[in-house]
N, C-alpha and C positions, 0 to 999 in steps of 0.2 A: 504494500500500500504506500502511493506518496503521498503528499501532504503538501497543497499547494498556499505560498505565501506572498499577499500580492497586493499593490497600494494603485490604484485606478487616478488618474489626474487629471483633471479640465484643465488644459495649458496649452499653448502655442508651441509646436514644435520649436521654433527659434529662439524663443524666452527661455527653454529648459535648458539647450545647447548653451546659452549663453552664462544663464545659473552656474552650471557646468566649469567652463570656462573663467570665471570668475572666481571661484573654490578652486581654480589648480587641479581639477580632476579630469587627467586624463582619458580621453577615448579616440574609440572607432567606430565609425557609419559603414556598418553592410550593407548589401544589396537589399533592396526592398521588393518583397513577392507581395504577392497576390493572393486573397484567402476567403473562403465564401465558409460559414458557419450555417450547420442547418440543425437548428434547435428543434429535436424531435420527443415528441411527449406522447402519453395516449389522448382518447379524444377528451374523457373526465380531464386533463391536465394532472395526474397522481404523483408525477414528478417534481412539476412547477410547486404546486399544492402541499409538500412535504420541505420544500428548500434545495429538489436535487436539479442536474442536470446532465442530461443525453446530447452531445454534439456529435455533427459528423461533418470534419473541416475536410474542406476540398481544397489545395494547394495545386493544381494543373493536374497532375497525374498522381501525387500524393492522396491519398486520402485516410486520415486517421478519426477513429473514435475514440470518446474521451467521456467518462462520467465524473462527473461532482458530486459530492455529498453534499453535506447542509453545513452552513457555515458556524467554527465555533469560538468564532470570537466577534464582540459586538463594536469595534473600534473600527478605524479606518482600514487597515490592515482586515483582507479576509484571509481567512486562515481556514481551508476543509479539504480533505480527502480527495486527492485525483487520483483517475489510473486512466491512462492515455496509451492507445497502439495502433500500426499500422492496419489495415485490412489484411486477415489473414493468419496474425498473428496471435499469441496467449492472452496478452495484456487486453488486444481488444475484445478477446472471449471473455475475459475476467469485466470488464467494463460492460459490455453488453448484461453477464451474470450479475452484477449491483443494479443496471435497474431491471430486473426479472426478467430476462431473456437467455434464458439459458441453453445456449446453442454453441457449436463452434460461428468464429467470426469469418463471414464469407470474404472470399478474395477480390470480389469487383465488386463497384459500386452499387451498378442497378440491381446486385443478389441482395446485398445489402440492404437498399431500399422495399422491394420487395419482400423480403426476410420482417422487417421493422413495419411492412403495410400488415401482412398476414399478423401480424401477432398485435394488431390496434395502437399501432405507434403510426403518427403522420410528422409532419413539418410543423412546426406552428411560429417558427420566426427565423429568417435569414437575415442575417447581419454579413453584407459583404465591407473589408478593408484592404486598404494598402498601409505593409507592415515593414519596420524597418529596422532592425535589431541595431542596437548600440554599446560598443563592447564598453565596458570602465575600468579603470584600472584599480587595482586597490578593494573592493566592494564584492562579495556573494552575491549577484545579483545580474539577471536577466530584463532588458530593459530596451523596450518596444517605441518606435515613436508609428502612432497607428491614427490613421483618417479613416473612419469610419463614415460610407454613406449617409447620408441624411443626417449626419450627428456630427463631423467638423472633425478638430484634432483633437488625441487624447494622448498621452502617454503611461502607459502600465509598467511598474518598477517592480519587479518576482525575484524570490528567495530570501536566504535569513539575513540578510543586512539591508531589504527593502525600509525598512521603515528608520535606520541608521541614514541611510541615504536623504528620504524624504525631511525628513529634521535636520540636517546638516543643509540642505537646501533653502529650507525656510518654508516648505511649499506644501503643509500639513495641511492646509485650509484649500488649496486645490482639488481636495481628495472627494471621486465619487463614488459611492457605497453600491450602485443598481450596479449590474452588468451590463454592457450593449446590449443584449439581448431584451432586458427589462426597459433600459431607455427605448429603443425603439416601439418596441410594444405599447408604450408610454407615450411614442410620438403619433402611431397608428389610430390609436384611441379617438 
């Protein structure tokens, strides 16, 4: 089981860079991909409705599933239970078996989708982004500068020195607690 730890930011990408920059903390700008998330639930929504969550990110020919638990920390920082894997793999048997689907993880997408229709799972939110991975130096920590459709820029700070980082920034008050997935949903309304 991992344990994902992860501080969500309403910021301009070039205000953070620059934050950045000003604190002497070094980095690198990777290439930025392309990522479509398809938040899948049954039709009751039992996953929504309890705190979990069923992804299926499509990356060009990547495609991994990933479940979430329920968050167990009520701060800015969420903190809950991931287990993330490619198509095909353990991890995404094991992910599909947390939210009750207990099958092996089929190898292509449309079995997949297919697989999650037969069993009263559908879509009920796509969040597509352009994602950009930012290395740091010094810091635990995985650090995204992401534009999410219809929602602007965001930046997501993950792992155990996320919230070291966030504080050292000054940028505790930027921090937003929904998911893209909830914000959208939120904008659809």
């Amino acid at each position: 089981m991992g344990v994902e730890r992860e501080v969500k930011l309403k910021i301009p990408h070039c205000e953070f860079l620059s934050l950045l920059r000003r604190k002497k903390i070094s980095f690198k700008i990777l290439e930025t991909i392309e990522q479509e998330d398809l938040y899948v639930d049954t039709r009751s929504c039992d996953l929504l409705t309890s705190g979990r969550v069923l992804r299926v990110r499509v990356m060009g020919n990547l495609v991994r599933v990933t479940y979430k638990g329920r968050r167990e920390s009520g701060g800015i920082e969420k903190v809950r239970e991931e287990i993330e894997g490619e198509l095909g793999d353990e991890k995404c048997r094991k992910a599909l078996s947390k939210a009750g689907i207990n099958v092996n993880c089929p190898s292509e997408l449309n079995e997949l989708m297919n697989l999650l229709s037969s069993r009263g799972y559908e879509v009920k939110i796509v969040v597509w982004k352009r994602r950009t991975p930012v290395l740091l130096d010094g810091f635990n920590v995985e650090v995204t500068l992401d534009y999410v459709r219809d929602l602007g820029e965001f930046v997501e700070v993950e792992g155990d020195d996320a919230m070291d980082l966030v504080r050292l920034l000054g940028i505790a008050c930027r921090a937003v607690i929904p998911s893209y997935a909830d914000l959208i949903h939120a904008l659809k309304q």
